[in-house]
N, C-alpha and C positions, 0 to 999 in steps of 0.2 A: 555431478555433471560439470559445475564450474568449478575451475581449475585457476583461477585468476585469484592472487594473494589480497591485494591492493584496489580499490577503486581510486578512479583519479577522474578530476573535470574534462570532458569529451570522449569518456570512455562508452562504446555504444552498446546493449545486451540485448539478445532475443528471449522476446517470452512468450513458453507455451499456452495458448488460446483453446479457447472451446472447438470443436468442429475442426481438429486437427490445421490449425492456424499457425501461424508468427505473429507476433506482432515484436516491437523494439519500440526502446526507451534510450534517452542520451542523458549523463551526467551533466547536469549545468554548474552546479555548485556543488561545498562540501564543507560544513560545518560541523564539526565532529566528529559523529557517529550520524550526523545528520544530511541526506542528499537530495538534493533538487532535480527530480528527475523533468525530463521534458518527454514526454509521449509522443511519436515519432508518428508519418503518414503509414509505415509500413503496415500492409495485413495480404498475409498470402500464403498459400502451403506448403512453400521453401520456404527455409532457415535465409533469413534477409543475408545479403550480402553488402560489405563496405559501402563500393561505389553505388548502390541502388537509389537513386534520387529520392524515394520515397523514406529513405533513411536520413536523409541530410533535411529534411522540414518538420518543419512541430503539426501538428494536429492543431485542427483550429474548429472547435464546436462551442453551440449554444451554452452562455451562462447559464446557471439557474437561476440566480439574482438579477438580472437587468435580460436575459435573452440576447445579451449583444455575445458575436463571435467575436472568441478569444484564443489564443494559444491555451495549448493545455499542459501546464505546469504542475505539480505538486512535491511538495517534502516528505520523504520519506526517513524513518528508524529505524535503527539496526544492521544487521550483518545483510551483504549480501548472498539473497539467495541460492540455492543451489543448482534450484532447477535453471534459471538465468542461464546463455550461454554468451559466453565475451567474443564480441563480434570485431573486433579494432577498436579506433579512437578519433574520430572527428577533432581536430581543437574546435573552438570557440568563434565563430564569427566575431566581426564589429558588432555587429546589433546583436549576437548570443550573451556577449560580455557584459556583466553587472543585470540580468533579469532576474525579475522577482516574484516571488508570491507570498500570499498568506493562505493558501492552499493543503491543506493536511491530508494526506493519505494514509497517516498511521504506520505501521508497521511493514515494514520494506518487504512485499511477499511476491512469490511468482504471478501475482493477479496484476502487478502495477503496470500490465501495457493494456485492458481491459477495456478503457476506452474508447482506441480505435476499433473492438471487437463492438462495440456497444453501437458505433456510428455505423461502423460496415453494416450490421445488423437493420440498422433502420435506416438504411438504404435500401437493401436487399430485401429482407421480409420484416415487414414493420408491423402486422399482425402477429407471426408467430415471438416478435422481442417482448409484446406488450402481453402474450398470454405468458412467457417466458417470467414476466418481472411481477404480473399477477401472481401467479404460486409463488414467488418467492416471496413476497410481501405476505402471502397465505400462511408460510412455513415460519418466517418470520413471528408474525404473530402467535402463532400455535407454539412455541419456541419461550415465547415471552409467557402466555397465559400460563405455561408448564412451571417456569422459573419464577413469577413473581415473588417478591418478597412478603414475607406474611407478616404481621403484626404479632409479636409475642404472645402468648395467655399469660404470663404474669413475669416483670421486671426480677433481674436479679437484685439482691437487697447488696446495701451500698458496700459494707462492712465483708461480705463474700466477696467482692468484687476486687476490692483494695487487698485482702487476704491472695488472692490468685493473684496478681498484678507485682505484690511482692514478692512472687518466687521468681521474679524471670528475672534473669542473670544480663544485668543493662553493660557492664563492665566489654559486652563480646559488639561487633559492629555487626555481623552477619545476622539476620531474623531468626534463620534457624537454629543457630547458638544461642540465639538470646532465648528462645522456647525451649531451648533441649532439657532444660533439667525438671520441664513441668513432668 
């Protein structure tokens, strides 16, 4: 769906939402492969447009840490998504230019305008967000008790260990080259 080669700082994207929504995110920075999204006021069941003033302001909700309102920032990894659609480009305000966080969102995915869905949510029905986040924390768990790691029944012996460790071919940079010849 996105067709945009490049990201650049004040670039704006829409992203699809639970309950047939929008919501947008703005390019604040860009370090790498690494982007400073800012999570924008927008939520609505058009596709945001430019001028929509709810696209030109950050989101401002409860920390977790202190409960003070804040803008809502995070860094994000990797390519951008596909589902994202490229809305224009905002530049940067005075007061846009040089913001920061130590804010992690992980991996740059169609979820990162989820946010605003989360506040719209506990505006509008604040019971069914909170049965909403109970099964998930349910699923969550049941997810985890499925996958735990288990403790071995009995270590491999040192001598096997060093014997397999010897066959892989360190000479290649790639991991799956360096396994292939096991």
């Amino acid at each position: 769906m996105n067709s945009k080669k490049s990201v650049q700082v004040g670039d704006i994207f829409a992203a699809p939402l639970p309950m047939n929504k929008y919501g947008a995110v703005k390019v604040m920075d860009i370090i790498d492969r690494s982007y400073l999204l800012g999570i924008t006021n927008y939520i609505g069941e058009q596709m945001p447009a430019i001028d929509d003033q709810n696209v030109c302001q950050i989101l401002i909700t409860k920390s977790l840490l202190n409960e003070k309102e804040e803008p809502t920032f995070k860094w994000v990894d990797g390519r951008l998504p596909e589902e994202l659609i490229y809305i224009g480009n905002i530049p940067l305000s005075q007061e846009e230019l040089g913001v920061e966080s130590n804010v992690y969102g992980g991996i740059w995915s169609k979820e990162c305008a989820m946010d605003v869905y989360y506040k719209w949510r506990e505006e509008t029905d604040p019971q069914g967000l909170k049965l909403e986040m109970q099964k998930k924390i349910e699923e969550a768990d049941a997810y985890a008790g499925r996958n735990k790691i288990v403790k071995p029944k009995k270590m491999i012996d040192d001598q096997v260990f060093w014997d397999i460790i010897s066959l892989l071919d360190w000479s290649k940079e790639d991991e799956d080259e360096i396994v292939e010849c096991i």
